[in-house]
Structure formats: C-alpha cells, structure tokens
C-alpha positions in Angstrom: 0.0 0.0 0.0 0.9 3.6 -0.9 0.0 6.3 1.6 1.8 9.2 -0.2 -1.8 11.9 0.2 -1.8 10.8 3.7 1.6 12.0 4.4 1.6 15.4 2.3 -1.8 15.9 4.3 -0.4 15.1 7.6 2.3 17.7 6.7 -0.3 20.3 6.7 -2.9 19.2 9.0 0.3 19.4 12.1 0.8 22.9 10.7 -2.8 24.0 11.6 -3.8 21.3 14.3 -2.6 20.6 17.2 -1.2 16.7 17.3 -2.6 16.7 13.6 -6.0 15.4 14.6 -9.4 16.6 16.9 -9.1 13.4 19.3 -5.4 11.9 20.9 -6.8 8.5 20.1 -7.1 9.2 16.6 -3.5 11.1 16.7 0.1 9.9 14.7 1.4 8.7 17.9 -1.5 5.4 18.2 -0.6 4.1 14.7 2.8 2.8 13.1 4.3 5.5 10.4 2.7 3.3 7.8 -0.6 3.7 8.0 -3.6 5.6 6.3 -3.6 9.0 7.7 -6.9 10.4 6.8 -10.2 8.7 5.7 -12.2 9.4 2.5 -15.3 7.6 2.9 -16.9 4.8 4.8 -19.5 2.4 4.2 -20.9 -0.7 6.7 -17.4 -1.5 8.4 -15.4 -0.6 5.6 -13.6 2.7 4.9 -11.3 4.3 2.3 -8.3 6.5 2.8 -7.3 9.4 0.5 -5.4 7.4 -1.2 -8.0 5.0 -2.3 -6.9 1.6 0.0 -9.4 0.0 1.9 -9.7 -1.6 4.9 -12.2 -3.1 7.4 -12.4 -1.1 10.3 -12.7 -2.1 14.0 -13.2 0.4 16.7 -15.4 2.6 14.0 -15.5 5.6 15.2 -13.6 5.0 18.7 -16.5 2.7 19.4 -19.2 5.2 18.1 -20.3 3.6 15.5 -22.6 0.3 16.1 -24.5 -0.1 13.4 -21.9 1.1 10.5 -20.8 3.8 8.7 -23.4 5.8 6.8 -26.7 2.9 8.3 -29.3 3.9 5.6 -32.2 3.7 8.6 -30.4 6.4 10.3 -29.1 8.8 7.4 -32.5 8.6 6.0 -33.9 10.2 9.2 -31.5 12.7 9.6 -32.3 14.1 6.0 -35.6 14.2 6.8 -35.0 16.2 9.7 -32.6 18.7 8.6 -34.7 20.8 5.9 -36.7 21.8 8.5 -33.8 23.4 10.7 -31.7 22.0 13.5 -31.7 24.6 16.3 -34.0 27.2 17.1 -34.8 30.0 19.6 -37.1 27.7 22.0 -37.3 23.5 22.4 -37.8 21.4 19.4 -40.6 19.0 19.7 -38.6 16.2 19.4 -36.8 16.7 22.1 -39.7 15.8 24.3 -39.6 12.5 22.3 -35.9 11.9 22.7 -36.3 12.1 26.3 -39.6 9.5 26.2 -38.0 6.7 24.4 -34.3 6.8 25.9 -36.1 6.7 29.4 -38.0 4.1 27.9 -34.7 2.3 26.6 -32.6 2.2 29.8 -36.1 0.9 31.9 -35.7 4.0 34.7 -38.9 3.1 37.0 -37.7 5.8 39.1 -39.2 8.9 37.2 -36.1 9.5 35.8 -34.9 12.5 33.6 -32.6 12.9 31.2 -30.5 15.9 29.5 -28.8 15.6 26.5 -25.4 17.3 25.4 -23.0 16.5 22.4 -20.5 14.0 24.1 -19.8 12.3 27.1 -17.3 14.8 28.6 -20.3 17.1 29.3 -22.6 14.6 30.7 -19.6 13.2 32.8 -18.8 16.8 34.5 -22.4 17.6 34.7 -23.1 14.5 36.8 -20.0 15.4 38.7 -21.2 19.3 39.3 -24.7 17.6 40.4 -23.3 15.1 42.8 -21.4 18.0 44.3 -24.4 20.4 44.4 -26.8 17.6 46.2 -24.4 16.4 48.7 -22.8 19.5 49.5 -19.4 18.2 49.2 -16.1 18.7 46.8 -14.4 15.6 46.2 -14.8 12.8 43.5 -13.4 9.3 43.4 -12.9 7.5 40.6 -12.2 4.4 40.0 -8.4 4.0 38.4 -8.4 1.1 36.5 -10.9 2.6 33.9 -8.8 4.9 31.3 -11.3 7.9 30.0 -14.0 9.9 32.1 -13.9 13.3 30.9 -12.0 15.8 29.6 -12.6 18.5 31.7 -10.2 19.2 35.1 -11.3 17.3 37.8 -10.4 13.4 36.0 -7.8 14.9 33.7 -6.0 16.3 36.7 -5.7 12.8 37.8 -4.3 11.7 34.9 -0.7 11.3 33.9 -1.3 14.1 31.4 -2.2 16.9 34.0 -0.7 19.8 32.5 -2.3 23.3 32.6 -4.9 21.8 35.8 -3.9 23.2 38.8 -2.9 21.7 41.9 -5.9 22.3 44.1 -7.8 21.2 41.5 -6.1 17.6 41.3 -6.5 17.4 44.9 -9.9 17.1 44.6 -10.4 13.6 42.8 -9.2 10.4 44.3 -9.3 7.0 43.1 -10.1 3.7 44.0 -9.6 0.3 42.2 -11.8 -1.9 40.1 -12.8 -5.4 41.7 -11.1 -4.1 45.3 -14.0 -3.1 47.9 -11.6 -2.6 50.7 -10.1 0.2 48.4 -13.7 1.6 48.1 -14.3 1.8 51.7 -11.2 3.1 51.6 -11.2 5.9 49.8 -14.8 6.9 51.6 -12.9 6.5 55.0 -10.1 8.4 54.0 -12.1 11.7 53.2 -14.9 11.4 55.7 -18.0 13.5 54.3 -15.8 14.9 51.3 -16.8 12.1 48.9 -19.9 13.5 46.3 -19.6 10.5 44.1 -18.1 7.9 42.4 -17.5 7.6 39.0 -16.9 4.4 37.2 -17.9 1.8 34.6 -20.0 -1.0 35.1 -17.5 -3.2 33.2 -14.9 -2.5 31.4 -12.4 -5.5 30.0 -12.4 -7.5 33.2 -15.8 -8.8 34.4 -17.2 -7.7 37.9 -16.4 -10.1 40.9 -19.5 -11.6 42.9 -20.7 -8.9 45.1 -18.4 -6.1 43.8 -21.3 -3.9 42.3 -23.6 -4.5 45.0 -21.2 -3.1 47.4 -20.0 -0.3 46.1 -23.5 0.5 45.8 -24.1 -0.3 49.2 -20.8 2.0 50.6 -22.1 4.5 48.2 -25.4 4.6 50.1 -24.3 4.5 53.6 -21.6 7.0 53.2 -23.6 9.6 51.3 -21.9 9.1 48.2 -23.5 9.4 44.5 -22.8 6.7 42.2 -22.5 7.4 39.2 -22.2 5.2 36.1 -20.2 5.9 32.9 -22.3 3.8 30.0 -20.6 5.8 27.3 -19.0 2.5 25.9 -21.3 0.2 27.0 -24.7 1.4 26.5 -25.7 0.5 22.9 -23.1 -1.8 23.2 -23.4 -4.3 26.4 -27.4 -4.9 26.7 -30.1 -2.3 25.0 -30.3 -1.0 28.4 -26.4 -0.9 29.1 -24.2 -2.3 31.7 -26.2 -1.4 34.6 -28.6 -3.8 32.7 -26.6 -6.9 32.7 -25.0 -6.5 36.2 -28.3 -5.4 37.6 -27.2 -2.4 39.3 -28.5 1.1 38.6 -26.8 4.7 39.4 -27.8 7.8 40.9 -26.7 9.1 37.6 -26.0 7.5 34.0 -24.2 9.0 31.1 -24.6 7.9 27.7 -23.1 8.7 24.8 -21.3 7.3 21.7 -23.5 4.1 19.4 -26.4 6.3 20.7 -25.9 8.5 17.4 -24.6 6.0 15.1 -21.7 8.3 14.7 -23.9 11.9 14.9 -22.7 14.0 18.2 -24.9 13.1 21.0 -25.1 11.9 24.6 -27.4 11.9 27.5 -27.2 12.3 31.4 -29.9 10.3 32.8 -30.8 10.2 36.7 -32.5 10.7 39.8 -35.2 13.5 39.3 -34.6 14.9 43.2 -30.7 15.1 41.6 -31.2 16.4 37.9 -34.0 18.6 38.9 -31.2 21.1 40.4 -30.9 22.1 37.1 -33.9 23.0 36.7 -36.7 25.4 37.7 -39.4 23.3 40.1 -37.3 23.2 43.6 -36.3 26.5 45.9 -32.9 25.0 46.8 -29.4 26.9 45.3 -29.9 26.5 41.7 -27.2 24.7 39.3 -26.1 25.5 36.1 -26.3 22.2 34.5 -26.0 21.5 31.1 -26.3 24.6 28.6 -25.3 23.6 25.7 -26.3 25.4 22.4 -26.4 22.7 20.0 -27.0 19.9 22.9 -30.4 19.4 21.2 -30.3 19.6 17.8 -32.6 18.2 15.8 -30.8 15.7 13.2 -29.0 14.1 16.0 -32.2 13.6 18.3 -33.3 12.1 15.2 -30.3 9.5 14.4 -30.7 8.9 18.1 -34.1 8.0 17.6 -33.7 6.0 14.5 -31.3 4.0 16.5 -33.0 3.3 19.2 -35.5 1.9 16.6 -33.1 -0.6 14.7 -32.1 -1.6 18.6 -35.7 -2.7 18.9 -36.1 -4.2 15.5 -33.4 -5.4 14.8 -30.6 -8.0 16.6 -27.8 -5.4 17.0 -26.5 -6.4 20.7 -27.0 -10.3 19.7 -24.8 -9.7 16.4 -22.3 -7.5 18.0 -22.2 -10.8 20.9 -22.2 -13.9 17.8 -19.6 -11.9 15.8 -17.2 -11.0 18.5 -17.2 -14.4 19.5 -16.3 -15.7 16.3 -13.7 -13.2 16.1 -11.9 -13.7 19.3 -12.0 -18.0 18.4 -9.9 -17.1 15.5 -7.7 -14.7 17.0 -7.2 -17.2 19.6 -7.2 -19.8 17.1 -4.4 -18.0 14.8 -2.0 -17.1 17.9 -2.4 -20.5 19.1 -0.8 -22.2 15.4 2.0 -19.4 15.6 3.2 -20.3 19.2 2.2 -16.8 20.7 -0.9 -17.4 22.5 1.0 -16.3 25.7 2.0 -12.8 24.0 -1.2 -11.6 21.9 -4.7 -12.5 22.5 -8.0 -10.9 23.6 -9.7 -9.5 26.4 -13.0 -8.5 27.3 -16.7 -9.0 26.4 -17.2 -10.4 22.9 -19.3 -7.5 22.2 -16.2 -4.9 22.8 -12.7 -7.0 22.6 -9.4 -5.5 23.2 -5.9 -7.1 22.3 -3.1 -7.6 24.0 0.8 -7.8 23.0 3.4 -9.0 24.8 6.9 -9.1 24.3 9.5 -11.6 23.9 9.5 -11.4 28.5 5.3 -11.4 28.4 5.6 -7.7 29.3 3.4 -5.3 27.6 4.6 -3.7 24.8 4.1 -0.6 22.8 6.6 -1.7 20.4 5.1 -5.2 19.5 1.4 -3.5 19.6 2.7 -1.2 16.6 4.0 -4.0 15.2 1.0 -5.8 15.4 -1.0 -3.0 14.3 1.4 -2.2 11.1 1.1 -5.9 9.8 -3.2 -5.6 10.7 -2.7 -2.6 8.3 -1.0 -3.7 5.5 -3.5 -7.3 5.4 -6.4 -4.3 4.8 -7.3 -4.4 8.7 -7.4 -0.8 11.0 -7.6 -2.3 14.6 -6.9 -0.3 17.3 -9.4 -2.8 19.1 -11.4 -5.8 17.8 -14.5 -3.6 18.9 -17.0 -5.2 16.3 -20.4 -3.4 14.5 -23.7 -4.8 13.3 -22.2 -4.1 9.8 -19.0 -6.9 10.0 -20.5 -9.7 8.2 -19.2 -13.5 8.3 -17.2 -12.6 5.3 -15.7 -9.2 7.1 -14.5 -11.8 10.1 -12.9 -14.3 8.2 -10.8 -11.5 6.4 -9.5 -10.4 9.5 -8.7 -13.6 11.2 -6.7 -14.4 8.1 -5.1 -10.9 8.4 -4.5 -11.8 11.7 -2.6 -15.0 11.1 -0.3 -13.1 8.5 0.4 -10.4 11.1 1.0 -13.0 14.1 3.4 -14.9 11.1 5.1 -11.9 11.7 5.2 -11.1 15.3 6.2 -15.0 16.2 9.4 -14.1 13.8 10.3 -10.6 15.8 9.8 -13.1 19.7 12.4 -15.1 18.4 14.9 -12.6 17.6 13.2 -11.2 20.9 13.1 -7.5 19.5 10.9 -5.3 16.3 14.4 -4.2 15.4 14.4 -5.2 11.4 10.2 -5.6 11.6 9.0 -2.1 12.4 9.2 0.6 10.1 9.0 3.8 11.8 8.7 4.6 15.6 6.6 2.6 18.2 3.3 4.2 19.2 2.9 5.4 22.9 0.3 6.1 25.3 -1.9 9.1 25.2 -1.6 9.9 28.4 2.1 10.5 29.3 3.8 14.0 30.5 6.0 14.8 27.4 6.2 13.3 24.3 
C-alpha cells in the first residue's frame, strides 16, 4: 500500500492542528508510520483513505459507531429532519420525544430525567457538578483502573497528562480500584463527608467479581456518596439498556453517549429526578447550572438517536455485536495459538467490545510489538486499534480479518524469536496518550 496523500496531508494538518488530529486517540502517535492518515469515505465496516486503500475497520469511530458507517435507517432520518432546521430559539418537539424513548430504553422506573449534550465529557462533569451540588461536598473518586472519564479538570488532573490543571484542582479527585471493595471503603474512609460520588464503569475488559457492584452500591449509600455510572461505551453496546442492565445495578446518575448516534454527536445524562431537577426550575434550593449547551439538542441528531434506538428494537444489534465477536476472538485465539504466541497476543473482554493484548518476547506489555502488530493488521487491509465489532462486519468481514491476523501473528512470532521489532518495524513505536512529554 501507498499512503503518499496521507503523508503530504499530515504535513499540513500538524501545521494547523494541534497533534494533527481533533481526538489523541485518533493522533500519529496510536498508529505505526505506515498507515492511512486520513479517511475518505466509509461504508458498513469498511472505509477508504485518501489514497484510495481500503480496509475493514474495528473500533469505527472510537466505538461510536454500532451499526456502521453511513446505516441507511439512520441517514434517511437525519435528511428528513434537517430541511426543517436543526436549532431554534425555543425546544424542538422532538426533544420531548428523545427524552420518552431513551427513558423508555434504559427501563428508569424511578421517574427519571434525562439531559442531552454533544458528548460524554459534558454529561460526565455535569453529573459530577450535580453530585457535588446535592451532597454539599467537593471531592470525587474514581475508579483508576478505567482509562477515560472526561475531559474537563477534575479526571484529567488525575491523569498522567495533568498539564495546565492546577494543583488544588487535582486534589480534589481520588481513586479507587476496580474489583477491590476494601479500596472503596477506603477511599470513603479516608475523606470522611468529602466524597460526592463515584464515578466508574460498570464493566470495562475485566468482568465484575460476585458482590463487587452491589457493594459499592451499598458504601455509596451508607456513606452519602452518589454513584455514578459511565455507560458511554457500553450502553448501545453491552445490553439495549447498558451495563447497569446486565449486572443489575442502577446509578444515581448515568451518562450515555457514543453508538447512541450511530456516529452523529450526541449523549445523554440520565438520573434521579430529586438530583437532575437542580438544574432545573421546580425546587427553591441553590440553583445549578447544569448542562447549557447550544447545539445539545439539535434536531438531526435527536433524530439518528431515535432511529437507533429503533433498529435496537427491530433489529438484533446487541446479539450480532455478541455472535460476531465471538467468532472473532476464536480465530484470533485460534491464529495465535498455530504461531506459538498465544502467551504474548490474544484478547480480552466481552465479545461485544474486545481489546488485544501484546506482549513481548518477557510477556511484558509492549508498545513496540502492539505497533507491530497493528502495522502488519494494516498492510493485510485491517485498521484495529481494538477488535470492537459493529452490526455491519459480516461473516465474510471476520474471516478477512482472522486471516489478516494470522499473516500479522506470522510476523510477530518471527520478531519473539529474535526477541526485538528491530528489522520488523518501520518507523517509531506508538505510545500512550496519556504520558507527560512526548
């Protein structure tokens, strides 16, 4: 493959951008140097760069994209919607119906209400401002082991990427660990009456031990504490109704946010009405300033919403996204197992949301062999950051990449041997998003 438009682009989008790109996960730094750049044009699970190669895609969209690029059912409602304006001086009507069928969705018995915002960051730090405004308090713990919350100060600060957050700031969040009640308690114990909530995922790559949930709910409770959920990734994705679904555990507060617009900006914070009703104007207590966003609500994206949340009922999605994952982490498995490697690549997670793994020649981690990996993905037509599947990758789409897969691992089994990339890997390794300096 040639990528010779990629790289004159790349040239010129570094000139004007930042990092060369809107999102760190989509940056030069998470992909070897050969590699499509920029994307043309997708369609199902399938994209283009501007050099005309194509590839399957996993991840789509940093996991925003269930159902696949350009889904007919939800482009055809979004042109409907948009001759008729997508933001005006006072509510659209459909934002009343947004609100009915995502409460509907997620099954909140508790007269719960929902506002909606363009990504998760927002809805993250709104739930966090809420939390703080019910309970009175001013710290936030969050659970470590889970990589992305927000954007905004009080998780980046806590980050190893803290720069430009000050210190008073960071001293605000603490953390606690996944699967580790004592360090729940913990963390409560340590800040008596400070805590306003925890944040964290349901479920992430490593499944929730017996109890685990139901505890931290419980500690939440009896210390005062909000819980707050973070279904960004797994609503859409895990059950129609999300994690909280599948584990049977539900937050004070929920945010939701990328497969919920097929790709269009949107995301919801769904909760407790005596909690999200401080943003609002039927209570006398201090008022909060809760989500305000100007294009929060527009109309085509309440509209993909919807027409996603009508292929979820309709149609298979979460059962697909379950029955092709599966198949796609057998042959993964499968593949690693015939080159000798199992021990040093493989999967991990849910089948509906796999990650990989890649170890090096001393089973450590490696950012080297996972750009490795990644390069030989790349040249066999796969882009795989994750194996996070869609409703679009077909039988045919799988068996492609497994066989990519057992080219790449061909590959990778050579470089253990001679127990380094040197001689495999053109270009520099990738490396983590969140680190001090580059």
């Amino acid at each position: 493959m040639r990528f010779d438009v990629s790289r004159e682009m790349r040239e010129r989008a570094h000139a004007m951008i930042p990092g060369g790109a809107h999102t760190y996960a989509k940056g030069d730094d998470q992909y070897p140097e050969d590699a499509p750049g920029f994307i043309a044009r997708g369609a199902g699970c399938h994209v283009w760069d501007v050099d005309g190669n194509e590839f399957i895609e996993y991840g789509m969209g940093l996991r925003a994209v269930t159902l696949g690029h350009g889904y007919a059912p939800v482009v055809d409602a979004v042109l409907r919607t948009l001759p008729h304006g997508s933001n005006f001086t006072r509510p659209a009507a459909i934002e009343v119906e947004a609100a009915e069928r995502l409460l509907a969705l997620v099954g909140r018995h508790d007269g719960a209400m929902v506002k909606f915002a363009k990504h998760g960051s927002d809805a993250t730090t709104a739930a966090v401002k809420l939390a703080r405004a019910h309970t009175g308090r001013d710290m936030v713990a969050i659970c470590t082991d889970h990589p992305f919350f927000s954007t905004d100060d009080w998780f980046i600060g806590a980050t190893a990427m803290p720069g430009g957050v000050p210190g008073p700031v960071r001293s605000l969040t603490a953390g606690f660990r996944y699967n580790d009640v004592d360090s729940v308690a913990a963390v409560l114990a340590e800040h008596p009456g400070r805590i306003a909530a925890l944040v964290m995922e349901a479920e992430t790559t490593v499944a929730p031990a017996p109890g685990f949930l139901a505890a931290v709910r419980r500690l939440c409770d009896e210390h005062g504490a909000l819980l707050v959920i973070d279904e960004t990734l797994t609503g859409f994705r895990w059950h129609d109704r999300g994690a909280q679904a599948v584990h049977e555990i539900t937050g004070d507060l929920a945010v939701y946010g990328k497969a919920m617009g097929n790709g269009f900006a949107i995301s919801a914070l769904v909760g407790r009405p005596d909690v999200m009703e401080l943003g609002g104007l039927r209570h006398d207590r201090e008022r909060v300033f809760l989500l305000s966003t100007t294009h929060g609500a527009e109309t085509h994206a309440l509209a993909a919403a919807i027409a996603v949340m009508d292929t979820y009922a309709s149609e298979p999605v979460v059962e697909t996204l379950y029955r092709q994952g599966a198949r796609l982490a057998a042959g993964v498995t499968e593949a690693a197992a015939r080159h000798g490697v199992s021990d040093h690549v493989g999967v991990l997670g849910r089948d509906c949301n796999l990650i990989y793994f890649t170890k090096d020649a001393s089973g450590e981690r490696s950012q080297p062999f996972r750009t490795l990996f990644l390069q030989e993905l790349i040249a066999n037509g796969i882009i795989a950051p994750s194996f996070s599947i869609s409703y679009a990758h077909t039988d045919t789409d799988v068996d492609r990449t497994i066989e990519a897969v057992d080219a790449a691992l061909a590959v990778y089994a050579k470089a253990l041997d001679a127990g380094s990339v040197n001689g495999f890997l053109r270009g520099k390794p990738v490396a983590p998003v969140f680190r001090p300096y580059n």
